[in-house]
C-alpha positions, 0 to 999 in steps of 0.5 A, spaced: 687 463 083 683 467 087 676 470 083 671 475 084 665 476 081 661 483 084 654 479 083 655 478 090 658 471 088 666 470 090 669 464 086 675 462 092 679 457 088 679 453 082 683 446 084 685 440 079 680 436 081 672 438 078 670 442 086 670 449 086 668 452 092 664 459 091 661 464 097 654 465 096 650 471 100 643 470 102 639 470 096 641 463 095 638 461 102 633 457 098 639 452 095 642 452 103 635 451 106 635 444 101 641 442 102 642 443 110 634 439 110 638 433 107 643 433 111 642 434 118 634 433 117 632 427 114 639 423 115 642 426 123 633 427 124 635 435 127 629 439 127 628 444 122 628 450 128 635 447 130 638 449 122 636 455 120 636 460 124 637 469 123 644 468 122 643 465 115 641 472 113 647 475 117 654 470 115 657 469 109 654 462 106 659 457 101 657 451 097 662 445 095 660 445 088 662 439 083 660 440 075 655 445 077 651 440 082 651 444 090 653 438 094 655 441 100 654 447 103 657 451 110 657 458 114 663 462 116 662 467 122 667 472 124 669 471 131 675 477 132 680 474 130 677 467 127 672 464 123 667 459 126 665 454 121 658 452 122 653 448 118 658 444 114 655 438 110 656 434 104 651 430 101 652 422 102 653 420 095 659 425 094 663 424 101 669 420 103 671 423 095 676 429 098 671 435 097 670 437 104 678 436 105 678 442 099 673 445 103 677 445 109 683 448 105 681 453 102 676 455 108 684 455 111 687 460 106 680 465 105 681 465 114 689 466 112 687 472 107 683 475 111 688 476 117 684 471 121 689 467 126 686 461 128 678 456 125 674 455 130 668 450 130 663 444 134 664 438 131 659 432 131 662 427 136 662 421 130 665 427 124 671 429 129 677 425 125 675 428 119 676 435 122 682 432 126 685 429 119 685 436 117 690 438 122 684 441 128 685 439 135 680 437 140 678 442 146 673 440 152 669 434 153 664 431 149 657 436 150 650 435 147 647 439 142 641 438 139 641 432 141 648 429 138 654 429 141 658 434 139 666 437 141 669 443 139 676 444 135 680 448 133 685 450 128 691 455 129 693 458 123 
């Protein structure tokens, strides 16, 4: 079930199970910017000049949302005819549960939507099996980016 309010808030689905993952523009940067700061500042100590950039006011920005309470957050980026996901992270306490799978499934149906062929994204090297449980392939070698191993996947559609 696909649900649009015009406030600027897209609801993408509603699952049986308590998640519901919502599109979000710019004028949530402030909730982003908490999440993001948890995730990839305190816990993988990535320096705040390297998770916020000018594209926060350009992408469209989600949150994985359970009983009300953001507990994770990811941007999508138009790349002809795929999306990049970027800056995906959930909370600690709420990973291992399925959210960032229903995340994934629904990031796989809007990109299905929106006439996108294939999902693109760059992989923290120690997150690739859960990108790979999801159906994503492994490109390339292992590179470094801001300082963690990283690898670039993909998910043809």
């Amino acid at each position: 079930m696909v649900m649009i309010n015009h406030n600027n808030t897209q609801e993408v689905s509603r699952v049986n199970f308590p998640v519901t993952v919502l599109i979000r523009r710019t004028e949530d940067l402030d909730k982003i910017r908490d999440i993001r700061t948890i995730i990839f500042n305190k816990e993988l100590g990535i320096s705040q000049n390297n998770i916020f950039d000018n594209d926060d006011q350009k992408l469209e920005e989600f949150f994985i949302i359970n009983h009300d309470s953001i507990i994770g957050t990811f941007r999508l980026r138009k790349e002809n005819n795929s999306y990049k996901i970027e800056r995906m992270g959930i909370l600690s306490q709420y990973r291992s549960k399925g959210f960032g799978k229903i995340a994934l499934q629904e990031i796989k149906t809007l990109s299905k939507k929106m006439g996108k062929s294939k999902i693109i994204l760059d992989s923290i090297y120690d997150a690739r099996n859960f990108y790979a449980n999801s159906g994503f392939i492994q490109v390339g070698n292992v590179y470094s980016k801001v300082g963690i191993p990283h690898v670039n996947m993909y998910l043809d559609l």
